[in-house]
LOSE-114450 format. One record per residue (C-alpha): residue in three letters; y, x, z; residue number from 1. Coordinates in pm, 1 decimal. Example, Ala and Ser with C-alpha at 12.3 -4.5 7.8 and 13.67 -1.06 7.14 Angstrom:
% residues 2
(ALA; (-450.0; 1230.0; 780.0); 1)
(SER; (-106.0; 1367.0; 714.0); 2)
% end
This chain:
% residues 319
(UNK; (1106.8; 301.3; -436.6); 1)
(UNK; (1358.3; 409.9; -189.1); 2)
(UNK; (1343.2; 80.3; -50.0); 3)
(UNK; (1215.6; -65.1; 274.2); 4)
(UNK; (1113.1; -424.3; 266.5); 5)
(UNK; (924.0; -408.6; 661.5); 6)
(UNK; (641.9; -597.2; 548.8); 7)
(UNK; (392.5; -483.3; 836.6); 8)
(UNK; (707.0; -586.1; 1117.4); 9)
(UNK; (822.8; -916.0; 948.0); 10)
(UNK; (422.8; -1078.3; 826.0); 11)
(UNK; (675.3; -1415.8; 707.4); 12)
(UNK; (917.2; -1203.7; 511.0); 13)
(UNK; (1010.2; -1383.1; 186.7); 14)
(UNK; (863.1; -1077.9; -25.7); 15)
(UNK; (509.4; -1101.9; 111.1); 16)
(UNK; (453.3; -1515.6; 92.3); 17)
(UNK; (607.1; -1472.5; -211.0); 18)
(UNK; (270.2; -1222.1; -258.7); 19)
(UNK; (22.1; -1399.9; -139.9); 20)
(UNK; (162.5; -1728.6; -303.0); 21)
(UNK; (138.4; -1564.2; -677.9); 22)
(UNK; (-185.9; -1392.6; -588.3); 23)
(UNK; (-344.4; -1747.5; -504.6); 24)
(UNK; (-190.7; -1951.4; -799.0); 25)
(UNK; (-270.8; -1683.5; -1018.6); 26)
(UNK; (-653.0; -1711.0; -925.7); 27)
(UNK; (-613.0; -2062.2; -919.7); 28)
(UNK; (-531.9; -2099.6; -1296.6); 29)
(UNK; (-804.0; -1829.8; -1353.5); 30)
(UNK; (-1094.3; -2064.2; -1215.2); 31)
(UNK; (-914.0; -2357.5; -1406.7); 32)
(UNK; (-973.4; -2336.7; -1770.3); 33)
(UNK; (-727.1; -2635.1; -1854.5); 34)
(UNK; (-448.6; -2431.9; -1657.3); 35)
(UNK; (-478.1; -2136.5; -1944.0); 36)
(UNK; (-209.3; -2307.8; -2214.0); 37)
(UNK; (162.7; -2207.4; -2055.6); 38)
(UNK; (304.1; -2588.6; -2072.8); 39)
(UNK; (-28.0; -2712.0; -1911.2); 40)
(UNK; (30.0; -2479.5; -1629.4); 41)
(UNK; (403.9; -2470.2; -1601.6); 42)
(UNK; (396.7; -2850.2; -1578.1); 43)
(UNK; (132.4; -2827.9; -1242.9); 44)
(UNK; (197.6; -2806.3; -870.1); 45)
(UNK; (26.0; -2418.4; -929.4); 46)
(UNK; (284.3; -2306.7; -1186.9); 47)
(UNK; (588.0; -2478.0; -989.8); 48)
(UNK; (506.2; -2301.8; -687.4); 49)
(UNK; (404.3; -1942.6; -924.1); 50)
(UNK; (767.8; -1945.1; -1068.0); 51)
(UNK; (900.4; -2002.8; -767.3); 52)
(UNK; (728.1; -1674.9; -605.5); 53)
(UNK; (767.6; -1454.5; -947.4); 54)
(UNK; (1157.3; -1494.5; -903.5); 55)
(UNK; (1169.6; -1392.0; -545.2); 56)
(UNK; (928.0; -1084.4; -712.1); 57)
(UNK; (1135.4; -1007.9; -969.7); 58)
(UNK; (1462.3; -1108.6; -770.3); 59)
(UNK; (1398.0; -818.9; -521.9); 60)
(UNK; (1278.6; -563.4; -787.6); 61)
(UNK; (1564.5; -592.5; -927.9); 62)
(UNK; (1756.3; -584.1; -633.1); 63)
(UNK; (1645.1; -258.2; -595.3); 64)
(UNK; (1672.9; -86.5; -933.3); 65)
(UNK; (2032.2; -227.8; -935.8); 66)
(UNK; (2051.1; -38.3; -583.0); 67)
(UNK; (1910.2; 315.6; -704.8); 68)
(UNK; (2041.3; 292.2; -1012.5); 69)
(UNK; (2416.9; 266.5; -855.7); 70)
(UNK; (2376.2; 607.5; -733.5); 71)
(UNK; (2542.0; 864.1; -943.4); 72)
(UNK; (2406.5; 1081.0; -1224.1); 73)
(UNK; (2510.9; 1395.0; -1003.8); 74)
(UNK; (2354.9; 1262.4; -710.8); 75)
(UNK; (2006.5; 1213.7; -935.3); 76)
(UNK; (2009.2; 1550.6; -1020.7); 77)
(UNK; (2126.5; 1715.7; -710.5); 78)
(UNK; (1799.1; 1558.5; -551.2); 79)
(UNK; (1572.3; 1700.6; -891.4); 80)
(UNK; (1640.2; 2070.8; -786.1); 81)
(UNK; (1487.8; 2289.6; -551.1); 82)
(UNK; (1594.8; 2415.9; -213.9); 83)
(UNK; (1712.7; 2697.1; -93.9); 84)
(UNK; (1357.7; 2753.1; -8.6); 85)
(UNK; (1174.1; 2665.0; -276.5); 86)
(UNK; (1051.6; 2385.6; -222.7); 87)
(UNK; (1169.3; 2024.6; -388.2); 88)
(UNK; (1274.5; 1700.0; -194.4); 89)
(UNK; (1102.8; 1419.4; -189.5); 90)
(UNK; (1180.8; 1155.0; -518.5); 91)
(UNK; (1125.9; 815.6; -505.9); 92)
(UNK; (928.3; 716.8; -799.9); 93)
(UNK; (1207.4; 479.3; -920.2); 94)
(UNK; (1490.3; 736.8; -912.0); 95)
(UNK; (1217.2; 927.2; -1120.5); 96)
(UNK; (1192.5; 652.2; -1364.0); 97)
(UNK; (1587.2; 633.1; -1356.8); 98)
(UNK; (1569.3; 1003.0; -1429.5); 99)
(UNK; (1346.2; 1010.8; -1725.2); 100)
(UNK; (1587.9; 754.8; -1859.6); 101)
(UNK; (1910.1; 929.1; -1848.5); 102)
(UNK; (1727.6; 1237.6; -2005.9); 103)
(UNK; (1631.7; 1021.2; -2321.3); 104)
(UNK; (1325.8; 851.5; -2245.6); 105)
(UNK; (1455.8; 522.6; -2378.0); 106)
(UNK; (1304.2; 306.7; -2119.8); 107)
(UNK; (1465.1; -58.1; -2077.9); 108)
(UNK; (1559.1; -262.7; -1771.1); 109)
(UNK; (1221.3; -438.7; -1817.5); 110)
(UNK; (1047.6; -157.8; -1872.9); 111)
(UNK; (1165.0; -28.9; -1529.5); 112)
(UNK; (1099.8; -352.2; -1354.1); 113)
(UNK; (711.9; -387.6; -1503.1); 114)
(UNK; (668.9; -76.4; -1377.3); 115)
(UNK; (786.4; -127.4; -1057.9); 116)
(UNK; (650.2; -446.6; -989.6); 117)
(UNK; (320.4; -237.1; -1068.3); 118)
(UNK; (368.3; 14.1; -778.7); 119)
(UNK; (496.3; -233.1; -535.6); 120)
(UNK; (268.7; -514.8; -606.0); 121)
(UNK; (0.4; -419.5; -710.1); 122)
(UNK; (-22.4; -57.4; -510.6); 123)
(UNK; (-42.8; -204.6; -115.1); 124)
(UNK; (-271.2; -502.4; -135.6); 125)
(UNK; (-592.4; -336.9; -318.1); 126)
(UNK; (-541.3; 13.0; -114.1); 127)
(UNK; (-537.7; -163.5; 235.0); 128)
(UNK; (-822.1; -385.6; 151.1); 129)
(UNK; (-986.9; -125.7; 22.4); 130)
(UNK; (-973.2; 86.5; 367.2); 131)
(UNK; (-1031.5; -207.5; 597.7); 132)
(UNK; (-1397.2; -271.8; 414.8); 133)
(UNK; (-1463.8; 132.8; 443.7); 134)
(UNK; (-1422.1; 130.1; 816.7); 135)
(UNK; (-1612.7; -160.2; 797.3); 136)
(UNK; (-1901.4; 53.8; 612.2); 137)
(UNK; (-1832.2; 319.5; 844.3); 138)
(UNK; (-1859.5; 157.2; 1180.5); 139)
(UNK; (-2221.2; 6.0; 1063.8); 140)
(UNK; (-2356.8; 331.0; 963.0); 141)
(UNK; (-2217.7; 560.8; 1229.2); 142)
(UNK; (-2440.4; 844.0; 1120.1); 143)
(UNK; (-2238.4; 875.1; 816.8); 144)
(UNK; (-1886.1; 830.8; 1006.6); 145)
(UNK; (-1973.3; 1125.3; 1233.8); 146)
(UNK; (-2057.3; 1379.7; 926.4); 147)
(UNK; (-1752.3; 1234.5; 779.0); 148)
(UNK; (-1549.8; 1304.7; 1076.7); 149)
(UNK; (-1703.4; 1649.7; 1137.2); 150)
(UNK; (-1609.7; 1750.5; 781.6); 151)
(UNK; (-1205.1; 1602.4; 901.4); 152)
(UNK; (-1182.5; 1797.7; 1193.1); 153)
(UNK; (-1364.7; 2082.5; 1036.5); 154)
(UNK; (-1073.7; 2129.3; 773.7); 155)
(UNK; (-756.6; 1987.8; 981.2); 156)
(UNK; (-861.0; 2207.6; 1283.1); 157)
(UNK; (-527.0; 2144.3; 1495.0); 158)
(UNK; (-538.4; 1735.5; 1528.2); 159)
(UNK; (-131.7; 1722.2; 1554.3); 160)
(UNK; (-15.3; 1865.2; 1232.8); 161)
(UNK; (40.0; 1702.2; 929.1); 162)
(UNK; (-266.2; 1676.3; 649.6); 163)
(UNK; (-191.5; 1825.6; 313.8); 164)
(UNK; (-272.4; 1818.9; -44.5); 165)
(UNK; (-471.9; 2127.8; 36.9); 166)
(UNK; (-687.7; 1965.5; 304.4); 167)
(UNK; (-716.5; 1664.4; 143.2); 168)
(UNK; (-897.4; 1797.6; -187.9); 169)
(UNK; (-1103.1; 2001.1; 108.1); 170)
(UNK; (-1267.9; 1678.1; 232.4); 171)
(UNK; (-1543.8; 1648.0; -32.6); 172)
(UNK; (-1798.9; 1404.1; 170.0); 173)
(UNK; (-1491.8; 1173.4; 302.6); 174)
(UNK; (-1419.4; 1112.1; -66.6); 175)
(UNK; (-1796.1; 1001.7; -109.3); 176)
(UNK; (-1708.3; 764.4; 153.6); 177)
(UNK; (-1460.3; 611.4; -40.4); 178)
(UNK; (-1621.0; 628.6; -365.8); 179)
(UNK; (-1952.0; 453.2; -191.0); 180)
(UNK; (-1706.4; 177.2; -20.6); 181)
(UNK; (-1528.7; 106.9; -342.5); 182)
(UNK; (-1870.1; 43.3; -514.6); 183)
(UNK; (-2005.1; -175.3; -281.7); 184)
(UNK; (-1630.0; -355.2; -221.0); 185)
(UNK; (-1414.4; -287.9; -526.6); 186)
(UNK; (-991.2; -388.6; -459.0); 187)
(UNK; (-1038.1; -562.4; -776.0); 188)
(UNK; (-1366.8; -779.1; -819.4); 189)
(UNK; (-1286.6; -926.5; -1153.3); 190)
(UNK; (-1111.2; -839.4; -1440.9); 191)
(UNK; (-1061.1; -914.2; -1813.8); 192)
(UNK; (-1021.5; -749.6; -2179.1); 193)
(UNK; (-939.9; -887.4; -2508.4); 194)
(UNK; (-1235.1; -806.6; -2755.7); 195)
(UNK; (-1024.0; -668.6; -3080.6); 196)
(UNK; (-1336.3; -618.9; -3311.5); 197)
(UNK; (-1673.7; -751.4; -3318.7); 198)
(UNK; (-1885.2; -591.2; -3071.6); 199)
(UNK; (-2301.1; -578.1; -3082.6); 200)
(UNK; (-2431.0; -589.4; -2716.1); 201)
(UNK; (-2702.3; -342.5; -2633.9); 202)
(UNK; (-2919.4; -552.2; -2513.8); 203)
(UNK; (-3101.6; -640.0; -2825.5); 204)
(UNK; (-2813.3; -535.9; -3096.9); 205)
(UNK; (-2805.8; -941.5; -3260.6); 206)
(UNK; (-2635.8; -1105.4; -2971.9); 207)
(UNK; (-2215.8; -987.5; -3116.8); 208)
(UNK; (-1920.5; -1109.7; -2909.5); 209)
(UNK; (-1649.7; -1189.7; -3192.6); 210)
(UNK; (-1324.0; -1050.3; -3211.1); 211)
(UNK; (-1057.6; -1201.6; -3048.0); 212)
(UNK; (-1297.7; -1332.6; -2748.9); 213)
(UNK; (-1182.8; -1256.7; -2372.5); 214)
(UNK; (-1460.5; -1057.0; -2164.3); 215)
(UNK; (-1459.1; -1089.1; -1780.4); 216)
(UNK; (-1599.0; -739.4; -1652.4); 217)
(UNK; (-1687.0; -824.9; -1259.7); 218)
(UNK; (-1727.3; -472.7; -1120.2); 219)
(UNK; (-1879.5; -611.9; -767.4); 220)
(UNK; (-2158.3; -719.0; -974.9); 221)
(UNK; (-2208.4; -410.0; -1195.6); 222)
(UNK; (-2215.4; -212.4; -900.5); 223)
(UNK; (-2545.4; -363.4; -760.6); 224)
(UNK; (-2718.5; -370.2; -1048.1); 225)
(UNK; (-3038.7; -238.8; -985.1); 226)
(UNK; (-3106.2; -3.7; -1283.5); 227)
(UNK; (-2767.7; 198.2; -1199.1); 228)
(UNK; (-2789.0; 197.3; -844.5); 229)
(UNK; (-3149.8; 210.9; -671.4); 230)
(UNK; (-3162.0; 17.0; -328.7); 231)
(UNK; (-2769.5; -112.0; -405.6); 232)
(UNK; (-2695.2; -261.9; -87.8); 233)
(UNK; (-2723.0; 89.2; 66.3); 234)
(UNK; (-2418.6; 237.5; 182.9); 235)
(UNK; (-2509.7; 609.1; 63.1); 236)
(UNK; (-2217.4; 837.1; -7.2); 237)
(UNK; (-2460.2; 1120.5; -169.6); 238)
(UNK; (-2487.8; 883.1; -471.0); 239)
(UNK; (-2160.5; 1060.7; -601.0); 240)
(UNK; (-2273.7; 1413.4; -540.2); 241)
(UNK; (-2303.9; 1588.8; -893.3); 242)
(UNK; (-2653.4; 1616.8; -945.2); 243)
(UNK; (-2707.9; 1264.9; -853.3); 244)
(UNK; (-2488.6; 1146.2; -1112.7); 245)
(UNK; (-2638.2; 1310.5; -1359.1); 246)
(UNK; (-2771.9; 1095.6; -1669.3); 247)
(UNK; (-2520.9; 779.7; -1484.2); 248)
(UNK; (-2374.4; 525.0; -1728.6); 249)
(UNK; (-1994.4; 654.4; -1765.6); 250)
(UNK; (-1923.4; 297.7; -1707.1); 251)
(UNK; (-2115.3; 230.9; -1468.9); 252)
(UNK; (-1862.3; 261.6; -1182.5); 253)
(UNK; (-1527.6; 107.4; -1281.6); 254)
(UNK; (-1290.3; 45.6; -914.8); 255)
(UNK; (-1039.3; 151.9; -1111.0); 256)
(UNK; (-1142.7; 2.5; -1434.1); 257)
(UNK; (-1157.1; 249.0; -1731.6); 258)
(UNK; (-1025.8; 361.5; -2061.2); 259)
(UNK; (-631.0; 321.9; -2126.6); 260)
(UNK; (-613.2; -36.6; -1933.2); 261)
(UNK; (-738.1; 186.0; -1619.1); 262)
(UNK; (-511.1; 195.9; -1308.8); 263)
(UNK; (-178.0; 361.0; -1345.3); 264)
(UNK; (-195.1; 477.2; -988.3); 265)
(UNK; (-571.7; 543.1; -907.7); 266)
(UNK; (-529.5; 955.4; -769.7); 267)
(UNK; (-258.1; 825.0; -560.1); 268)
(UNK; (-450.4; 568.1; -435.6); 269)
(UNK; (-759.1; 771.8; -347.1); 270)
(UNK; (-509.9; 1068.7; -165.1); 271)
(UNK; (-356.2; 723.1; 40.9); 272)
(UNK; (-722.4; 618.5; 137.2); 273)
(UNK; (-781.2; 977.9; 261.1); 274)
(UNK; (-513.2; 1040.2; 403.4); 275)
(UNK; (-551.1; 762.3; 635.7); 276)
(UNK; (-895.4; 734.0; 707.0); 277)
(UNK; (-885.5; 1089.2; 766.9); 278)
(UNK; (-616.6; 1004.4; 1045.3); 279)
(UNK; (-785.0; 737.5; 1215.2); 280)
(UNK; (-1110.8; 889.3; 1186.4); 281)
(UNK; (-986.4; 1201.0; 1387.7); 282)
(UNK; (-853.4; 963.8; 1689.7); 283)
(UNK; (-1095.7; 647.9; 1628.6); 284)
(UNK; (-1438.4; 564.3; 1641.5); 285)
(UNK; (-1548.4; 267.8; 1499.3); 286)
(UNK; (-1878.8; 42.9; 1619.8); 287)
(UNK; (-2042.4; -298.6; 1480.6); 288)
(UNK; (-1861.3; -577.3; 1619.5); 289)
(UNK; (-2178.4; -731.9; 1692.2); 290)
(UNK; (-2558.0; -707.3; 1574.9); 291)
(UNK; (-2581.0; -865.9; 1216.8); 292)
(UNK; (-2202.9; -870.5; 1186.8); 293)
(UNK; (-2142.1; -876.6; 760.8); 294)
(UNK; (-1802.6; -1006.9; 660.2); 295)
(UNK; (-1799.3; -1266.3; 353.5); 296)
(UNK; (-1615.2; -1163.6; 124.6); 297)
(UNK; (-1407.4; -1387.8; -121.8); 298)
(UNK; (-1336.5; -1275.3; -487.8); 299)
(UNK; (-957.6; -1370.5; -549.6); 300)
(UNK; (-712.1; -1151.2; -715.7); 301)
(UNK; (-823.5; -881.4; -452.5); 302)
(UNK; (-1190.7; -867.2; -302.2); 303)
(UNK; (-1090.1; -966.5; 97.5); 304)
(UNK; (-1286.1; -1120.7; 363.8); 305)
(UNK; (-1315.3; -1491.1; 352.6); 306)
(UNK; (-1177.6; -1584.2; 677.1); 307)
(UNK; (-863.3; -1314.7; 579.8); 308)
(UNK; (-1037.0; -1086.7; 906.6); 309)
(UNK; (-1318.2; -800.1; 925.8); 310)
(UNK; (-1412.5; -737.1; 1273.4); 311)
(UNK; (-1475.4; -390.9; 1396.6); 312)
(UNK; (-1472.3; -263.3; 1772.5); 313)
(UNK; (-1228.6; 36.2; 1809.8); 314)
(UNK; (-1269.2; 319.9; 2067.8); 315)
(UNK; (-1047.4; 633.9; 2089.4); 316)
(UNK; (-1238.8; 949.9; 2074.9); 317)
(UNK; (-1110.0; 1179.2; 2359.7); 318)
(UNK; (-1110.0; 939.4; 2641.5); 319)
% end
């Protein structure tokens, strides 16, 4: 966003309690059925301390739009064009958004802000937790972090440049990886849809879930469910090669959920978690913590490890 908010250097920064305080109270009145109506919550503990949180969220979103948007038109368009080489600078996604609006896309304040709010809270916490249970994956089944790193150093070749686009899209069996760890530990565990017409389940075509009913769709279920996904508590990144896919429900894998509700940011997301593992895999290895070692996960907002850790022992490569 053109914005830095040091949330790695500052852990206690108002911005990330803020975070984790809406993330919990959020889940909170999930689990709590008599928390659904607005004045039951609003009235609680849970909803004093939500509002609270969602107006140091909003507060510093729109701290920053106010911020980006003060820069001038000229400026905004200067940064749009192309060098002298070519080649175009970097954009923050916000000025982007501010962009699309001066040329007419008729986007409002809130628009902006939802959208925003989106990328920066909602884009960090499900990508990170997402990587720490892959290396988690990885350091239990080593045979499958050495292929993956073989196939890394294979494509980068020279360990001290950059990675690009170009290598990325190279690194077919690292994005198995990542597929199999997001079956096995989907960023989201549980999420819900509105049912707008009567639906007939499969199952026996007389059980119908009416209209107007709320479906919870809990992906870290659906994922080891036997009849999709023989021997599910594998971790086997060849399930996603094409002709083992073949004949797969299309919804039978949903990290990202599916259909227009899916996740605005999902191919970013899956170039981040490349990017990086890629990275550490070319400097790191990563072994068990100890024999038997499994972390418990809890299923909040975001699938994370109950005890907020996941223990891996770290060794550089080339020592």
């Amino acid at each position: 966003m053109g914005t830095t908010v040091n949330a790695q250097e500052d852990s206690n920064s108002e911005y990330v309690q803020a975070v984790k305080t809406a993330c919990c109270n959020s889940y909170m009145r999930l689990v709590k059925p008599w928390l659904y109506p607005d004045a039951t919550f609003y009235a609680s503990p849970s909803g004093w301390s939500f509002s609270r949180a969602l107006k140091v969220l909003h507060g510093l979103t729109k701290s920053v739009i106010h911020k980006r948007r003060g820069i001038h038109t000229e400026e905004l368009m200067k940064i749009q064009q192309s060098a002298e080489d070519g080649t175009k600078l970097r954009v923050a996604f916000l000025d982007q958004l501010l962009m699309a609006n001066h040329n007419g896309a008729g986007l409002s304040d809130i628009d902006i802000q939802e959208e925003v709010d989106t990328f920066m809270f909602e884009g960090h916490d499900t990508t990170g937790c997402a990587i720490t249970f892959i290396l988690y994956a990885l350091s239990v089944n080593p045979e499958i972090q050495e292929m993956a790193y073989r196939e890394v150093t294979s494509v980068v070749g020279d360990e001290t440049r950059h990675l690009t686009n170009q290598d990325l899209a190279q690194m077919k069996y690292l994005e198995r990886v990542i597929k199999e760890g997001m079956r096995l530990y989907p960023s989201v565990p549980v999420f819900g849809r509105s049912i707008k017409e009567d639906l007939a389940l499969e199952m026996d075509g007389k059980r119908v879930v009416p209209a107007g009913a709320t479906v919870a769709i809990c992906p870290y279920v659906l994922h080891r469910k036997e009849s999709l996904w023989p021997d599910p508590e594998r971790f086997d990144p060849d399930r996603f090669l094409p002709e083992n896919s073949v004949g797969r429900h299309a919804f039978a894998y949903l990290p990202f959920s599916a259909g227009p509700r899916n996740c605005i940011g999902q191919k970013f997301a899956m170039l981040e978690m490349k990017c990086v593992i890629a990275r550490l895999l070319m400097e790191l290895r990563f072994i068990e913590a100890y024999p038997g070692y499994k972390p418990e996960v809890a299923g909040e907002l975001i699938l994370k490890s109950r005890n907020e850790h996941v223990l891996v022992r770290v060794e550089q490569r080339h020592l």
